[in-house]
C-alpha positions as CSV (number, residue, x, y, z in Angstrom):
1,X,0.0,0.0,0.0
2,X,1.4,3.2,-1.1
3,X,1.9,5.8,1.8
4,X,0.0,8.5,2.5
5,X,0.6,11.9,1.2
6,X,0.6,13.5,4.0
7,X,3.3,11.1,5.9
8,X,5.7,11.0,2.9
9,X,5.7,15.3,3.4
10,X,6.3,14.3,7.1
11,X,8.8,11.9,6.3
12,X,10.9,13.8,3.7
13,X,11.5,16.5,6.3
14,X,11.9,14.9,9.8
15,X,12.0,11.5,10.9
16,X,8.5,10.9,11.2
17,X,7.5,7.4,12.8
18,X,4.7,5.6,11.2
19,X,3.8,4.2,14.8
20,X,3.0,8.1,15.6
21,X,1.2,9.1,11.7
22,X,-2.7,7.9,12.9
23,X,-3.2,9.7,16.0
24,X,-1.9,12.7,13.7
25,X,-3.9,12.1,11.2
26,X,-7.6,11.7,13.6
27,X,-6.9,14.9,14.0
28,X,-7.3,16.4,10.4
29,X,-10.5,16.7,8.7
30,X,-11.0,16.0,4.9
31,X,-12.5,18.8,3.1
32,X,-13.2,19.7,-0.6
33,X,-13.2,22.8,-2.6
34,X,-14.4,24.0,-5.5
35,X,-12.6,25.1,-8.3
36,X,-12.5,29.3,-7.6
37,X,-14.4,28.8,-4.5
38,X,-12.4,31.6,-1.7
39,X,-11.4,29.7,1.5
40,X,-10.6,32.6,3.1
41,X,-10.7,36.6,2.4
42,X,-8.4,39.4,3.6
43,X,-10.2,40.3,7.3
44,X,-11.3,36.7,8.2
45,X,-9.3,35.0,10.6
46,X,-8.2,32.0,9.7
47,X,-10.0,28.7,11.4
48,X,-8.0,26.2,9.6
49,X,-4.4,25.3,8.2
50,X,-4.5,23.2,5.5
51,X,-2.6,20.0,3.9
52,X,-3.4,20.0,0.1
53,X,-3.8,16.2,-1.0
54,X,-5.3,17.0,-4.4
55,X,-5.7,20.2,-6.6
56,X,-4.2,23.4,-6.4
57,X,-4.5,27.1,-4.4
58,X,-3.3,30.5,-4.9
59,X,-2.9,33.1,-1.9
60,X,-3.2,36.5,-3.0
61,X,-3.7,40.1,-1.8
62,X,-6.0,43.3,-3.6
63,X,-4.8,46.7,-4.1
64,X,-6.3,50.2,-3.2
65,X,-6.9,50.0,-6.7
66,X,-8.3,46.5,-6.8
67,X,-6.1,44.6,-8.6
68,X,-4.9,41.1,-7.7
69,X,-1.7,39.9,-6.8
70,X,-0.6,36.6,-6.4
71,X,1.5,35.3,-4.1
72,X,2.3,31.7,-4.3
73,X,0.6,29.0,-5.8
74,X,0.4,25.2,-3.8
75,X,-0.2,22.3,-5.0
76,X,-0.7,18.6,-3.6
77,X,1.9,17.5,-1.0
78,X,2.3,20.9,0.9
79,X,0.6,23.1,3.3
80,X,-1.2,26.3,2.6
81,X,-3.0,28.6,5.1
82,X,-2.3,31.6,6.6
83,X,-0.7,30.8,9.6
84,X,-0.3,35.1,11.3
85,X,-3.9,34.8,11.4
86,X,-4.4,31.1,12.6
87,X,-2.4,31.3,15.5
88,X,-3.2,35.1,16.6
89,X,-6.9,34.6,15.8
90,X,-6.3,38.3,14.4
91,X,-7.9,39.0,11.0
92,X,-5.4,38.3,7.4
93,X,-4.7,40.7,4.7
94,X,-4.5,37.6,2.3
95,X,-7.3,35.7,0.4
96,X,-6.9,31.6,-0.6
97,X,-8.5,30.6,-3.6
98,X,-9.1,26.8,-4.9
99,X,-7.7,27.0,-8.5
100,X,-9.0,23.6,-9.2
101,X,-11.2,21.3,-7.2
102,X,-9.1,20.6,-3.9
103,X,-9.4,18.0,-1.3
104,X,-7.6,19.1,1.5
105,X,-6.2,18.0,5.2
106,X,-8.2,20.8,7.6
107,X,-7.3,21.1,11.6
108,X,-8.1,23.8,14.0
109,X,-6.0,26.0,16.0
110,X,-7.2,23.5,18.7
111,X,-6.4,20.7,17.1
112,X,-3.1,21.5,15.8
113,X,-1.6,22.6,19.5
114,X,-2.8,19.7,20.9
115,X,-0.9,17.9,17.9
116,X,2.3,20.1,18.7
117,X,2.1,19.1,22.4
118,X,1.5,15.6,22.2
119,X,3.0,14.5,19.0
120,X,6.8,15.5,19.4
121,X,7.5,14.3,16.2
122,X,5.0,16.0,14.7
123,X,6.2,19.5,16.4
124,X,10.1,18.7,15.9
125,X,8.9,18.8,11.7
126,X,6.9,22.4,12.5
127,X,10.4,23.4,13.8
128,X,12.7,22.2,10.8
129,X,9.8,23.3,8.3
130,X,9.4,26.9,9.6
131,X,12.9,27.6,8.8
132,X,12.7,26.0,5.6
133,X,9.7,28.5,4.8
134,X,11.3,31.1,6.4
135,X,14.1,30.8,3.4
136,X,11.9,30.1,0.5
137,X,9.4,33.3,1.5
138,X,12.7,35.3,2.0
139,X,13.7,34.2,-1.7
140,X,10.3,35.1,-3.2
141,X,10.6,38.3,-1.4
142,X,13.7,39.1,-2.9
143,X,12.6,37.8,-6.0
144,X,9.3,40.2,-6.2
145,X,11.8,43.2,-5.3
146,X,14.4,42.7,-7.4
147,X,13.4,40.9,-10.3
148,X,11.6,41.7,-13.7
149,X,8.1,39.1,-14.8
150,X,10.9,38.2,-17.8
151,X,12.7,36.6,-15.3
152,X,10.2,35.1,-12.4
153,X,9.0,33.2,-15.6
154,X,12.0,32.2,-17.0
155,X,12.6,30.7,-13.0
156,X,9.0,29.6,-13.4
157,X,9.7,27.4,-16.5
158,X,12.9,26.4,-14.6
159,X,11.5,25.0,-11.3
160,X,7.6,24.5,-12.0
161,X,7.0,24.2,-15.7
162,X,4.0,21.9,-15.4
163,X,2.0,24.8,-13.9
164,X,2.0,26.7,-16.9
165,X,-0.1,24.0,-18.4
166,X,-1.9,23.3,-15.2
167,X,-3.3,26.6,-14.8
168,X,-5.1,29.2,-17.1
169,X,-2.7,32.3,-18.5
170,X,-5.1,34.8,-16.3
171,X,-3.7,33.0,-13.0
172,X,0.2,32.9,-14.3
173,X,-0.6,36.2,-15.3
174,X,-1.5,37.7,-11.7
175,X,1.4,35.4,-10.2
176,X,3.8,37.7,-12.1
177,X,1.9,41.1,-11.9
178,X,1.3,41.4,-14.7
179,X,-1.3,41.7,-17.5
180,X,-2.6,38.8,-20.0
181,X,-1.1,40.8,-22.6
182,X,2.3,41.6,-21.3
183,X,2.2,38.0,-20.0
184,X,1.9,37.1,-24.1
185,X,4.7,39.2,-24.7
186,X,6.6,37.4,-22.5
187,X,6.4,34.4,-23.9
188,X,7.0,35.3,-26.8
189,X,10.1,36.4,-25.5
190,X,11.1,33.3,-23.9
191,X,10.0,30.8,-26.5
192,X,13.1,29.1,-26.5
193,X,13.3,27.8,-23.1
């Protein structure tokens, strides 16, 4: 039997024990998404963290003007959420959007610190992953500062090239900040990648 999504993310990170992986998992409830459905808007707070086990998400913000921008993309295998919000029960600035029809891993604030405090395993993973998310939000940061949409795609092609079939232009389109149009030019550019 193949193993669970959830405990080969677990696994890949920490040393997760199989003998520990149920009682984690009672914890988590499955819930499904619509494709476009909003999971969450910008001042909600946040009642669940999620594990994606099918289908794909975008987190994005809105403008003054009203314009989209968005932030990351997840797919299956990784969390997504808004974790300022989860844990301070304050309200986000962020939205999370199903780009697909989603089946996801839900637990409460509740839930989740009673996971942290009786699954040691299970926090010791929280630890080593924050820092790794730490880093890789860092990079994107820099990489919305300091580089142009010509070159976020080109890295786009490089590390996830499957999403630009996966997803309509539109949603590659605000990932970059940019228009459809400009997006076309940019392609255009970079046909030979």
């Amino acid at each position: 039997m193949e193993k669970h999504l959830l405990l080969k993310e677990l696994q890949s990170k920490h040393d997760f024990p199989e003998a520990d992986f149920q009682q984690l998992l009672n914890l988590f409830e499955e819930r499904r998404y619509k494709k476009n459905e909003i999971i969450f808007r910008s001042g909600e707070i946040v009642k669940y963290t999620f594990f994606i086990l099918q289908g794909c998400f975008r987190q994005f913000y809105i403008n003054a003007e009203g314009t989209e921008r968005t932030i990351y993309i997840m797919e299956e295998g990784r969390w997504t959420g808004e974790m300022s919000s989860f844990m301070n029960e304050t309200p986000t600035n962020m939205n999370l959007q199903a780009l697909e029809d989603c089946t996801v891993l839900a637990i409460t604030k509740t839930k989740w610190e009673y996971a942290i405090r009786n699954i040691p395993e299970y926090s010791l993973y929280h630890i080593k992953n924050h820092y790794r998310m730490i880093a890789w939000l860092k990079e994107q940061l820099g990489r919305a500062v300091t580089e142009k949409p010509d070159e976020v795609y080109r890295q786009l092609i490089k590390e996830s090239p499957h999403l630009l079939q996966r997803l309509p232009q539109y949603e590659i389109a605000k990932y970059l900040g940019v228009t459809p149009e400009t997006l076309s030019r940019i392609r255009k550019r970079n046909t030979r990648l």
